[in-house]
KOLZA-820635 format. One record per atom (N, C-alpha, C): residue number from 1; residue in three letters; x, y, z. Coordinates in pm, 1 decimal. Layout:
BEGIN
<r NUM 'ALA' <X Y Z>>
...
END
This chain:
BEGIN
<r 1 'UNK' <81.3 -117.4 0.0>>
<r 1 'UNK' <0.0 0.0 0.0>>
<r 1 'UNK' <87.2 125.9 0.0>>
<r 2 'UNK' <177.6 139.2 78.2>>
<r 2 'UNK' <278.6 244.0 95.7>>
<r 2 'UNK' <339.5 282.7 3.4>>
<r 3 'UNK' <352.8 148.1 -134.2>>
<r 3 'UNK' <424.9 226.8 -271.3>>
<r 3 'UNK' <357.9 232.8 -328.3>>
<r 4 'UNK' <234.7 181.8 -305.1>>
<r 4 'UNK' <85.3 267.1 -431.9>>
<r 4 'UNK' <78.4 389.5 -413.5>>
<r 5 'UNK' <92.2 458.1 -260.8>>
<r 5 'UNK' <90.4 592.6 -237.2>>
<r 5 'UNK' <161.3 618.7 -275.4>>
<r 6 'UNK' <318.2 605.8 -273.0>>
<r 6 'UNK' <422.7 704.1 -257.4>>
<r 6 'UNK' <443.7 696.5 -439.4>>
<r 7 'UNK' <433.0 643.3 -518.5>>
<r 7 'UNK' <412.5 649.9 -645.9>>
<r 7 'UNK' <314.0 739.9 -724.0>>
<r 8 'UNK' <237.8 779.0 -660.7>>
<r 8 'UNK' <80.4 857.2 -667.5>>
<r 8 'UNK' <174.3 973.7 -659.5>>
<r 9 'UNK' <151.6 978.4 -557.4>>
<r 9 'UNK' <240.3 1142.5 -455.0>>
<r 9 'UNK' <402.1 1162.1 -546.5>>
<r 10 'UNK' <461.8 1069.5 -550.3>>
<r 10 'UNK' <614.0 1134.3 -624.0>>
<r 10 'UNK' <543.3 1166.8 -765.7>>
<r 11 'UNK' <453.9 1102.4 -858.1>>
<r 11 'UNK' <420.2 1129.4 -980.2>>
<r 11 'UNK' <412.6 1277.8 -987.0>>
<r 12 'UNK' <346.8 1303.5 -904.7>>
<r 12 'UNK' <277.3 1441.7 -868.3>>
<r 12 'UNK' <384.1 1513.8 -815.7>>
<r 13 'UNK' <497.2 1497.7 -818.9>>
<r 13 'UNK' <614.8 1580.7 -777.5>>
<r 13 'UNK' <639.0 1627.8 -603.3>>
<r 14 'UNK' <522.6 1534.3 -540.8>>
<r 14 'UNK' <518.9 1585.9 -418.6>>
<r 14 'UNK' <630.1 1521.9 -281.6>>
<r 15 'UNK' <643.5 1525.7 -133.5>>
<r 15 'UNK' <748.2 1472.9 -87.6>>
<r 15 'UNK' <620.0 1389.1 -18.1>>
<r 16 'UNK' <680.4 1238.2 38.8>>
<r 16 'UNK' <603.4 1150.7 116.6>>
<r 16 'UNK' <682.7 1128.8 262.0>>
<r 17 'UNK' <621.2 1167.6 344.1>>
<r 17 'UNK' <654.7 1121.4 483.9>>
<r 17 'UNK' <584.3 1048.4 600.0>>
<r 18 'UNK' <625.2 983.5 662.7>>
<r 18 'UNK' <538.0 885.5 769.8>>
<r 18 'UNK' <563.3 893.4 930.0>>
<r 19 'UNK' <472.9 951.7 981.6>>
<r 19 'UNK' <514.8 883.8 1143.6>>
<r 19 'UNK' <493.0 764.3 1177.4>>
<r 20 'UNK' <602.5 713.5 1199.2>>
<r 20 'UNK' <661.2 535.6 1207.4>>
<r 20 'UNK' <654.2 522.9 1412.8>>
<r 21 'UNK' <605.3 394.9 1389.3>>
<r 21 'UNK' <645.9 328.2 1527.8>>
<r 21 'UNK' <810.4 329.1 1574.5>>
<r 22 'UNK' <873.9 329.5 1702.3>>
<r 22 'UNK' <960.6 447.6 1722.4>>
<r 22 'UNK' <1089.3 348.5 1673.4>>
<r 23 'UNK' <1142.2 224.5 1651.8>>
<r 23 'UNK' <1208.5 159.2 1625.2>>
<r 23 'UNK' <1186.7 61.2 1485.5>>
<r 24 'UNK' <1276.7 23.0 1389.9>>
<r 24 'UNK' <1243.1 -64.1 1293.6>>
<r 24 'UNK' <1191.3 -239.1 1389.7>>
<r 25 'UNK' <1245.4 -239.4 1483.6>>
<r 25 'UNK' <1241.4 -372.7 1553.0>>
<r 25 'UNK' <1045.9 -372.2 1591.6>>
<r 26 'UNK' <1057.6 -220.6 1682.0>>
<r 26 'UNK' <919.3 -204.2 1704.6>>
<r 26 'UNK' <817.3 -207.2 1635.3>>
<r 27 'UNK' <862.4 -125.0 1518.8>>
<r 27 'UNK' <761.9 -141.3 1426.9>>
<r 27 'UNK' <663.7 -296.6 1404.2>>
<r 28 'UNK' <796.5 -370.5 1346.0>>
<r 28 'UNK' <784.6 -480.4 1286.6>>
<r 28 'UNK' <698.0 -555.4 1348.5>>
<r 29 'UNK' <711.5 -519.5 1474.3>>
<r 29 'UNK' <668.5 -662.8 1611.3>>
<r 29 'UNK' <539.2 -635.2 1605.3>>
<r 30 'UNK' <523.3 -516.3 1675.5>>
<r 30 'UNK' <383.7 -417.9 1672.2>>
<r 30 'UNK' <265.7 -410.6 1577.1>>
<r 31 'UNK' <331.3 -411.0 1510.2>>
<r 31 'UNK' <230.0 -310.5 1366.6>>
<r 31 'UNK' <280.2 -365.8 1241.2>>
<r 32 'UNK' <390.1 -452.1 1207.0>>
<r 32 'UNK' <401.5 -501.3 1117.8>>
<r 32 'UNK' <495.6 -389.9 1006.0>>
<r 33 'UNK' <536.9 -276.7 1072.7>>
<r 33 'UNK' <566.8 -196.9 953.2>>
<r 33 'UNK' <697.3 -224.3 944.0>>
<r 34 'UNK' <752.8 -226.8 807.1>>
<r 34 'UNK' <884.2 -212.2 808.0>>
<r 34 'UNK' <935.7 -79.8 701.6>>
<r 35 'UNK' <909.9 -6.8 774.2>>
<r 35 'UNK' <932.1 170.9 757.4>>
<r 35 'UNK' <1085.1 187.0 674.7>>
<r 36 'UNK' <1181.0 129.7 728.9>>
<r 36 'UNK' <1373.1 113.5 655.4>>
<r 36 'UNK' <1315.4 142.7 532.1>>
<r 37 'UNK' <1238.0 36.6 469.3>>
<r 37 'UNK' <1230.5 -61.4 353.0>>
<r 37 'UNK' <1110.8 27.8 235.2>>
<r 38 'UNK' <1047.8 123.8 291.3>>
<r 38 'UNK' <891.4 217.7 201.0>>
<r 38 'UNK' <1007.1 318.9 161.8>>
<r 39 'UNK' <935.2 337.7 88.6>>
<r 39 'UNK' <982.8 504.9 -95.6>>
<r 39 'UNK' <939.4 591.7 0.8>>
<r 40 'UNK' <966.0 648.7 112.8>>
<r 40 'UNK' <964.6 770.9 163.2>>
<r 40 'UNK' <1075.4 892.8 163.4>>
<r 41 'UNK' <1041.2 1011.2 184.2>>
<r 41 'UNK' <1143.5 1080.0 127.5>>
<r 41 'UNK' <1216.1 1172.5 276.2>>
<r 42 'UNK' <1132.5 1078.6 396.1>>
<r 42 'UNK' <1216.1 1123.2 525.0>>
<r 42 'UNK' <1065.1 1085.4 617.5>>
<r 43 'UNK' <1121.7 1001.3 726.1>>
<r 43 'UNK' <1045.7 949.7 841.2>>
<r 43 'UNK' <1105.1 1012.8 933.7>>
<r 44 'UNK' <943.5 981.8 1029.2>>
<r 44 'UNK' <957.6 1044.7 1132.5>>
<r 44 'UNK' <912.7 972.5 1283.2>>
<r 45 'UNK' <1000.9 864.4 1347.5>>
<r 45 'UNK' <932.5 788.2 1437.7>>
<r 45 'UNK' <889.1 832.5 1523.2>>
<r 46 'UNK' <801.7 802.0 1587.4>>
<r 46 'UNK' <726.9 845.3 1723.9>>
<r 46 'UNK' <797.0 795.8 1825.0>>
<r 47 'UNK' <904.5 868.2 1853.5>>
<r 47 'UNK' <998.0 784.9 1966.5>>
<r 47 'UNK' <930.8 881.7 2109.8>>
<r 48 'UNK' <835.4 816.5 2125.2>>
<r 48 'UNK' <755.0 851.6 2287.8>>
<r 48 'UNK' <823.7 759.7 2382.9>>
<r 49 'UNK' <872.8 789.2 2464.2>>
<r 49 'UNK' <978.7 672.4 2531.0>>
<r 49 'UNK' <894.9 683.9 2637.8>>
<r 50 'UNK' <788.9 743.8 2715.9>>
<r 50 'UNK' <717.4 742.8 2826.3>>
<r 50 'UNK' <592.9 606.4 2790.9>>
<r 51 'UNK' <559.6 644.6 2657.2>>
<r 51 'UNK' <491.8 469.8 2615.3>>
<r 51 'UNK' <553.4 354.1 2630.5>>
<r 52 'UNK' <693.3 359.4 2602.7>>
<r 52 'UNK' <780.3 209.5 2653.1>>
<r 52 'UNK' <847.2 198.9 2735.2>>
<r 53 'UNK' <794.1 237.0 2900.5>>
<r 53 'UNK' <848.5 322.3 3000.0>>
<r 53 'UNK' <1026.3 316.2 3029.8>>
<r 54 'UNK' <1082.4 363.1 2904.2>>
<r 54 'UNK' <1193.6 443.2 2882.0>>
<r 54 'UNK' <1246.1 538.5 2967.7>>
<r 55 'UNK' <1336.9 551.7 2974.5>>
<r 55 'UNK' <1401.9 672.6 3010.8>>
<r 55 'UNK' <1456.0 791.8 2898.3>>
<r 56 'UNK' <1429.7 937.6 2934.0>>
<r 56 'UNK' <1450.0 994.3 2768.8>>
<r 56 'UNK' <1596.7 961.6 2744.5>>
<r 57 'UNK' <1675.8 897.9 2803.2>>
<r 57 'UNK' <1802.3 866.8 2737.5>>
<r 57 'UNK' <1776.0 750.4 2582.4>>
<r 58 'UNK' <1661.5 688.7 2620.9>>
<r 58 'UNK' <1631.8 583.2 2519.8>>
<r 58 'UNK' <1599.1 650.9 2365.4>>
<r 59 'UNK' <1578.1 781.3 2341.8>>
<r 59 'UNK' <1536.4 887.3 2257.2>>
<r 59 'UNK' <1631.4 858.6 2168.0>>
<r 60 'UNK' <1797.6 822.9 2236.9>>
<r 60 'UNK' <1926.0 845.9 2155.8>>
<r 60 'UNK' <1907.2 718.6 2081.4>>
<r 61 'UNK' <1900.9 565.4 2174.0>>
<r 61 'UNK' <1912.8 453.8 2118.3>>
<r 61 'UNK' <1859.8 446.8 1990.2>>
<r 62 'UNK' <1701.6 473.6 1999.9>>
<r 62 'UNK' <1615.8 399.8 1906.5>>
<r 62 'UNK' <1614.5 531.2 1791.7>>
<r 63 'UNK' <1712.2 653.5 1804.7>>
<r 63 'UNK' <1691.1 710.9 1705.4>>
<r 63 'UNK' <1827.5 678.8 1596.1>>
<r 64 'UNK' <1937.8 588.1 1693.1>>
<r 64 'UNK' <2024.5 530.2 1626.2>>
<r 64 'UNK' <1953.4 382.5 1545.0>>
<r 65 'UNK' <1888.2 331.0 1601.5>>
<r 65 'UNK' <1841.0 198.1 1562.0>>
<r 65 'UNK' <1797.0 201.6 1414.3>>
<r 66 'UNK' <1707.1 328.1 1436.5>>
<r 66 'UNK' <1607.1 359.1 1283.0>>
<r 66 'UNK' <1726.2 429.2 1183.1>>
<r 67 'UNK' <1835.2 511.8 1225.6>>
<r 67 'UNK' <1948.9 536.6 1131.8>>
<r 67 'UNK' <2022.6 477.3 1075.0>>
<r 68 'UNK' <2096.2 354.1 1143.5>>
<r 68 'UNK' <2104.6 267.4 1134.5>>
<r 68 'UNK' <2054.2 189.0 1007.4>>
<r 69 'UNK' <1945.9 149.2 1044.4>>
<r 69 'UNK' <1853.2 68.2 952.5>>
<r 69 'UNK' <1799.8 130.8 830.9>>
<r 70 'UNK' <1842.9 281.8 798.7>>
<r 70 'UNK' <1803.3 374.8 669.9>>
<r 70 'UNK' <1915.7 400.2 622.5>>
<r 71 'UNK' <2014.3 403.0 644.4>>
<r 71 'UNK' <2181.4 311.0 568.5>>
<r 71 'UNK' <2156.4 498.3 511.8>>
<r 72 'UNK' <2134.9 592.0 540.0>>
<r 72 'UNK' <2164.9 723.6 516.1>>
<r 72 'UNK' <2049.1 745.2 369.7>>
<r 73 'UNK' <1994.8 644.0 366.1>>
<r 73 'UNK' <1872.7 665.0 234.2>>
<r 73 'UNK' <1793.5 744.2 207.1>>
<r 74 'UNK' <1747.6 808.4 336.0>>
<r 74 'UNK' <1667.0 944.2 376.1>>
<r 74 'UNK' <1688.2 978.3 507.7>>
<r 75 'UNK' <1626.8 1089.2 543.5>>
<r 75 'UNK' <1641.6 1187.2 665.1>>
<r 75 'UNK' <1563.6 1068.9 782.9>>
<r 76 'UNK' <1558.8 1144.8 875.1>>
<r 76 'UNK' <1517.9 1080.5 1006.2>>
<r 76 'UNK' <1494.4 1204.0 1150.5>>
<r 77 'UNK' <1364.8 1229.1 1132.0>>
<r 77 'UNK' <1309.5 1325.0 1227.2>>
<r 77 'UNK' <1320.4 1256.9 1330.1>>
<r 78 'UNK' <1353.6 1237.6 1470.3>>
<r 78 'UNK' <1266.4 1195.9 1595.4>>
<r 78 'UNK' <1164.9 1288.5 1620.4>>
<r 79 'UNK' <1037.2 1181.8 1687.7>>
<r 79 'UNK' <938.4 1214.3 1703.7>>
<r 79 'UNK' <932.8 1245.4 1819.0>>
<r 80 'UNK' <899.6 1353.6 1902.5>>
<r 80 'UNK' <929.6 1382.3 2046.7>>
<r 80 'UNK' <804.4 1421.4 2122.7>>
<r 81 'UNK' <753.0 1306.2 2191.8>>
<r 81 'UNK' <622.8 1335.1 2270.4>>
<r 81 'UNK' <622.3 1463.4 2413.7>>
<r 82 'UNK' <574.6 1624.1 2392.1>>
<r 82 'UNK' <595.1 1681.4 2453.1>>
<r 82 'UNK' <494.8 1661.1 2579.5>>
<r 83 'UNK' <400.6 1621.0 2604.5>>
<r 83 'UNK' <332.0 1619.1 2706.6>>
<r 83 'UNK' <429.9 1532.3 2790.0>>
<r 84 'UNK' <515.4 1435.4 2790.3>>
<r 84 'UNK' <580.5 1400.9 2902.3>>
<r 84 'UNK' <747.3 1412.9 2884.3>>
<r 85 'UNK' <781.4 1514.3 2890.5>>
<r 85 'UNK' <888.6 1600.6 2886.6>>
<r 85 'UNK' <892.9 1732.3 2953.0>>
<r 86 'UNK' <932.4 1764.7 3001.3>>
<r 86 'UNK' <949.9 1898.7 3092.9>>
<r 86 'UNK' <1036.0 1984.7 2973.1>>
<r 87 'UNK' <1050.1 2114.3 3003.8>>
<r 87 'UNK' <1165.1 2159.5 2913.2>>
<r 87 'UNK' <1288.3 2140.7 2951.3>>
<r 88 'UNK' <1333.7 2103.9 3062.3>>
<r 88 'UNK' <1469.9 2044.1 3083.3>>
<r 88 'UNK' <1500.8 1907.6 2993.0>>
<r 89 'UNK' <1383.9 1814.2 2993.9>>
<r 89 'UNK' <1409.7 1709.1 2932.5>>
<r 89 'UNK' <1366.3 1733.5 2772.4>>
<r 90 'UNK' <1305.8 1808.3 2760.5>>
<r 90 'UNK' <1301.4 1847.3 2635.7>>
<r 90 'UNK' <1411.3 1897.8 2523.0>>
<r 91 'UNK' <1511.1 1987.8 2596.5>>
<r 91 'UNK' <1644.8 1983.2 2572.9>>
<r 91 'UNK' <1735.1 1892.9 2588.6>>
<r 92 'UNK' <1700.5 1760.5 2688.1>>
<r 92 'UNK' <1790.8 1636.0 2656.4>>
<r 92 'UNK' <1767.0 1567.4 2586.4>>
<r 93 'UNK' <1616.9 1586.4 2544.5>>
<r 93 'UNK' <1564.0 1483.8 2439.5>>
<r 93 'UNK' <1660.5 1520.3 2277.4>>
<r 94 'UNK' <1608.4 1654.9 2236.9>>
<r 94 'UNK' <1692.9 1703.2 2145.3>>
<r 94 'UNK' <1849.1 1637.4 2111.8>>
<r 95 'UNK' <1908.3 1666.3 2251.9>>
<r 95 'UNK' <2060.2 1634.2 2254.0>>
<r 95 'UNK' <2091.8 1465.9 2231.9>>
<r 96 'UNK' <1974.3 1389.2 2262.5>>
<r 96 'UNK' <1972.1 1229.1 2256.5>>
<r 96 'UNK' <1952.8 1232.3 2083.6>>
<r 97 'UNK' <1808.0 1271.9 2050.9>>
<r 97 'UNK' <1809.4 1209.2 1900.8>>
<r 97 'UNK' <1926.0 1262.2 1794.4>>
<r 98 'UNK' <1995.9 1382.2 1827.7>>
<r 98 'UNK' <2118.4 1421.0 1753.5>>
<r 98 'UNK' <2203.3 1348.1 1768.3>>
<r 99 'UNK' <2231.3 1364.3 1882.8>>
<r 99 'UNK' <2342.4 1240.3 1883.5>>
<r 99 'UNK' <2309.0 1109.3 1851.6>>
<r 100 'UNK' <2205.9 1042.1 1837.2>>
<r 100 'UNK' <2170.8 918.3 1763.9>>
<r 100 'UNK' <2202.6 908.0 1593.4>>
<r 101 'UNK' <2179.5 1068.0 1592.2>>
<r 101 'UNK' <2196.5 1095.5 1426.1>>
<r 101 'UNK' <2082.3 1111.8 1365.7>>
<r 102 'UNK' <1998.2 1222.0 1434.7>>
<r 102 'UNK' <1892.8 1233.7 1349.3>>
<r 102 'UNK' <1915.9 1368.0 1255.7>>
<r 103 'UNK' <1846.2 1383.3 1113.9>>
<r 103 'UNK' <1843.3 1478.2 1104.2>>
<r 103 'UNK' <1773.1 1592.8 1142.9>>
<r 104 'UNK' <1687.6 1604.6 1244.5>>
<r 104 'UNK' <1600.9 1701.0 1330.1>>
<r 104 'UNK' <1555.9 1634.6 1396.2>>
<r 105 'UNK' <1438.1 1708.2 1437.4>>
<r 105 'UNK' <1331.8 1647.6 1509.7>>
<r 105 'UNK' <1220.2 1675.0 1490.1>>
<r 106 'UNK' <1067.9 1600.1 1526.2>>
<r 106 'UNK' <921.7 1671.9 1498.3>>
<r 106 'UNK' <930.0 1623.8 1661.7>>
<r 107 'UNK' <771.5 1711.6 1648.5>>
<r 107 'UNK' <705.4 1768.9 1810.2>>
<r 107 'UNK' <568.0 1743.4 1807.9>>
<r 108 'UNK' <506.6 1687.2 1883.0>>
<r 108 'UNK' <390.4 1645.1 1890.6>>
<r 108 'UNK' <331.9 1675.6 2088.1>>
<r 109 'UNK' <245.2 1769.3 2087.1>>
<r 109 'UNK' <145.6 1816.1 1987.0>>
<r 109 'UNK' <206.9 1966.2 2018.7>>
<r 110 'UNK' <159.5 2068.4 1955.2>>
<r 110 'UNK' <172.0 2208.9 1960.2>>
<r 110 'UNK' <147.8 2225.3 2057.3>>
<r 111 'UNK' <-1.4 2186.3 2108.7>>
<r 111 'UNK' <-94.3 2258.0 2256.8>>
<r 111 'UNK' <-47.0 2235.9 2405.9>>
<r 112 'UNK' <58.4 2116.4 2335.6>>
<r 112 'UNK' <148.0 2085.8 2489.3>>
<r 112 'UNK' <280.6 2159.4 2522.7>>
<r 113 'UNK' <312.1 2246.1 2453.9>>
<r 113 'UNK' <397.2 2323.4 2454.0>>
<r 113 'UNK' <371.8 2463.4 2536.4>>
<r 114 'UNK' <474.3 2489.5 2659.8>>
<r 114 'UNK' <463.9 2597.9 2764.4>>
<r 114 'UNK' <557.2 2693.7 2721.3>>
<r 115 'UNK' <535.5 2785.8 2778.3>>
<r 115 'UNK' <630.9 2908.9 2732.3>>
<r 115 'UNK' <773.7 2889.8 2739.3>>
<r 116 'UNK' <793.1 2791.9 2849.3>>
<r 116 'UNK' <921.2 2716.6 2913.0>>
<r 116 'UNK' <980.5 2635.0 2808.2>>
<r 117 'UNK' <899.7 2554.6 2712.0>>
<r 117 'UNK' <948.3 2473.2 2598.9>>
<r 117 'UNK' <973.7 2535.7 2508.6>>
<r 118 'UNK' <892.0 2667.3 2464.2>>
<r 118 'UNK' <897.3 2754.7 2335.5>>
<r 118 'UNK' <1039.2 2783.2 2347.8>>
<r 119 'UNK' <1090.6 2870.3 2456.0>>
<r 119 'UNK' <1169.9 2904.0 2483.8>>
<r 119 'UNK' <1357.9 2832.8 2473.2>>
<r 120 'UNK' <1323.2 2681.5 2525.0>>
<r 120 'UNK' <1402.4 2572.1 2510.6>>
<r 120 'UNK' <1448.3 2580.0 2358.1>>
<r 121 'UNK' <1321.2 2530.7 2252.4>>
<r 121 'UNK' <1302.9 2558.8 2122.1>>
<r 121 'UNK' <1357.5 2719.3 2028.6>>
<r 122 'UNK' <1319.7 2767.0 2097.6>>
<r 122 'UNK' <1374.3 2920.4 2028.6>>
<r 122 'UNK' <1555.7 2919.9 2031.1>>
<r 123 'UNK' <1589.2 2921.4 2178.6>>
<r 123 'UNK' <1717.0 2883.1 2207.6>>
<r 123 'UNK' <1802.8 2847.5 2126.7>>
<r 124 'UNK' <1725.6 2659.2 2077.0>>
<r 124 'UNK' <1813.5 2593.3 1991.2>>
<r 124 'UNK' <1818.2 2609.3 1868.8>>
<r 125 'UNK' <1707.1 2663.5 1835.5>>
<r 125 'UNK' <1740.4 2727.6 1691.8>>
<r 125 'UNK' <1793.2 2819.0 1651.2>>
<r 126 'UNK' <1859.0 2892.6 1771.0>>
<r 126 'UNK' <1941.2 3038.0 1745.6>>
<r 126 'UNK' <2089.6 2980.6 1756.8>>
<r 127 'UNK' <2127.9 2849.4 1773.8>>
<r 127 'UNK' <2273.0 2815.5 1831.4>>
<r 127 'UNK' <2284.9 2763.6 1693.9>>
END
């Protein structure tokens, strides 16, 4: 199904992206996806580490796992669940999926974001 879409969508000159379950291992087990392996043109796992009661150090692992496993084929957002992150950990989270090797990060959701996180966020985009 994923390359019926992404064939549709590239025809059309457009970019295809997915929020993936937060590991290729996870995926697979879970949900069956094997995200490495789809015509996407940059994923984005949902590495919520408070769902796999993680520690946000685990942010780094599994954002190496999925890099790893995309052999540099496309980009790699971590997905960063802000409702259970403080902005202290919100800035370690950052510092974990980089150093895993992501190429950014996405943020989920907007509305959970405090002036305290904006701020975290503003920060790092000025460095």
């Amino acid at each position: 199904m994923v390359r019926q879409i992404a064939e549709r969508v590239h025809a059309r000159g457009k970019p295809l992206t997915a929020a993936v379950f937060p590991t290729p291992e996870i995926a697979r087990t879970l949900v069956r996806q094997d995200w490495p392996r789809w015509p996407l043109d940059a994923v984005m796992p949902m590495i919520y580490h408070n769902f796999y009661d993680k520690p946000v150090a685990w942010i780094e692992t599994a954002t190496r796992e999925g890099v790893e496993a995309l052999g540099g084929r496309i980009p790699l957002y971590s997905g960063l669940f802000v409702p259970a992150l403080t902005p202290e950990e919100l800035e370690q989270a950052i510092d974990y999926a980089l150093a895993g090797g992501a190429s950014g990060i996405s943020l989920f959701n907007v509305e959970s974001l405090t002036d305290a996180h904006w701020q975290v966020l503003k920060t790092r985009l000025a460095s």
